[in-house]
C-alpha positions in Angstrom: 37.6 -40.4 -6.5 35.7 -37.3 -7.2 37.5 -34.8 -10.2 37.6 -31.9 -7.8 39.0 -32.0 -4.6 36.7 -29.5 -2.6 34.0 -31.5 -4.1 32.0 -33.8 -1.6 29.5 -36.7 -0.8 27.4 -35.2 2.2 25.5 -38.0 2.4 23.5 -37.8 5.6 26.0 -36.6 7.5 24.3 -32.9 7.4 20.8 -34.2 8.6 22.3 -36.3 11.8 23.7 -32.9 12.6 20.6 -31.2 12.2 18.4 -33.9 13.8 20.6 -34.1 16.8 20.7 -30.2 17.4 17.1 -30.6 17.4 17.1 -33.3 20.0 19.2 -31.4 22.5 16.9 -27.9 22.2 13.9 -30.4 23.3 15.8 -31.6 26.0 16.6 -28.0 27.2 12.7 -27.2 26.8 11.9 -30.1 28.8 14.6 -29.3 31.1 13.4 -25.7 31.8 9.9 -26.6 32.1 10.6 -29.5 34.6 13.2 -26.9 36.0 9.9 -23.9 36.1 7.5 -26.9 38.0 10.1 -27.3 40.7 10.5 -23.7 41.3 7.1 -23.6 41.5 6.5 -25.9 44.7 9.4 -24.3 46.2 7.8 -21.1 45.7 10.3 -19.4 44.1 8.4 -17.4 41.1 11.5 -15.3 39.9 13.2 -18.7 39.3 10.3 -20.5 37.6 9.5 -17.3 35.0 12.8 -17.6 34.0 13.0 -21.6 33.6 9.5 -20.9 31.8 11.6 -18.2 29.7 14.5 -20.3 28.8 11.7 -22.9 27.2 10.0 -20.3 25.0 13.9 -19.2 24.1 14.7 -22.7 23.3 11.7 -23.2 21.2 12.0 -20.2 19.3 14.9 -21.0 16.8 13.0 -24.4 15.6 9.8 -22.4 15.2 11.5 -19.7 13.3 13.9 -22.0 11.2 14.6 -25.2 11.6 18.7 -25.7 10.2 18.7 -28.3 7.6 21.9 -29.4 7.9 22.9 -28.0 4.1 26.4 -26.2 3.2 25.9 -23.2 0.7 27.9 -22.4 -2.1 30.8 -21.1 -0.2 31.2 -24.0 1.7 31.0 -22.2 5.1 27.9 -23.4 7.8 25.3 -20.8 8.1 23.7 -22.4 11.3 26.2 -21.3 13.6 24.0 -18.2 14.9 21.3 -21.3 15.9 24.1 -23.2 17.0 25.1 -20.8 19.8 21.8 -19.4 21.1 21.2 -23.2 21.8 25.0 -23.3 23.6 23.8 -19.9 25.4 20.4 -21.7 27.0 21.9 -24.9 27.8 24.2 -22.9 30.0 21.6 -21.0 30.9 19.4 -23.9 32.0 22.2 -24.7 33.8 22.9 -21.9 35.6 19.0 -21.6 36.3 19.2 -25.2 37.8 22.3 -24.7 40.0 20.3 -21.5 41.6 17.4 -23.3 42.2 19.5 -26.5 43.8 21.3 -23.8 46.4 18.7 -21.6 46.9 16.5 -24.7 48.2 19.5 -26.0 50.2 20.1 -22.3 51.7 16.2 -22.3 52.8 16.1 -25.7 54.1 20.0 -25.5 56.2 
């Protein structure tokens, strides 16, 4: 048992974390760009700029930092301003996608 408490094995605990916040923003990149190709053939442009957006958002954070996963001194996370933008565009994709879906069905009843 460690001598201090507070004091901890990360192990790779910290890197699963990081990897799988990683795998989720390319699935919403992949989302919004499948997500922009549909708008497309259904000729909706507004919708498809903005799935196109919501990729280039998405990709941002990865290209900017990528989180590694690591606890500073303090022992508080410092990736949770990554964490939420990548909450934000998932429900953003979302949103995108449930637009698309009724807009199509409103055009086609």
């Amino acid at each position: 048992m460690p001598a201090d408490p507070r004091e901890r094995d990360p192990g790779l605990q910290p890197e699963r974390t990081a990897l799988a916040w990683q795998r989720t923003v390319l699935s919403v990149t992949v989302g919004s760009l499948v997500l922009a190709a549909t708008a497309v053939r259904l000729d909706r442009p507004v919708l498809a700029v903005a799935a196109a957006g919501v990729a280039v958002a998405a990709m941002l954070p990865i290209v900017l930092r990528i989180p590694d996963g690591d606890l500073p001194a303090h022992g508080r996370l410092r990736s949770w301003g990554f964490l939420s933008r990548v909450v934000w565009l998932v429900v953003a994709l979302g949103l995108l996608g449930a637009t698309t879906a009724v807009t199509s069905l409103v055009v086609l009843g």
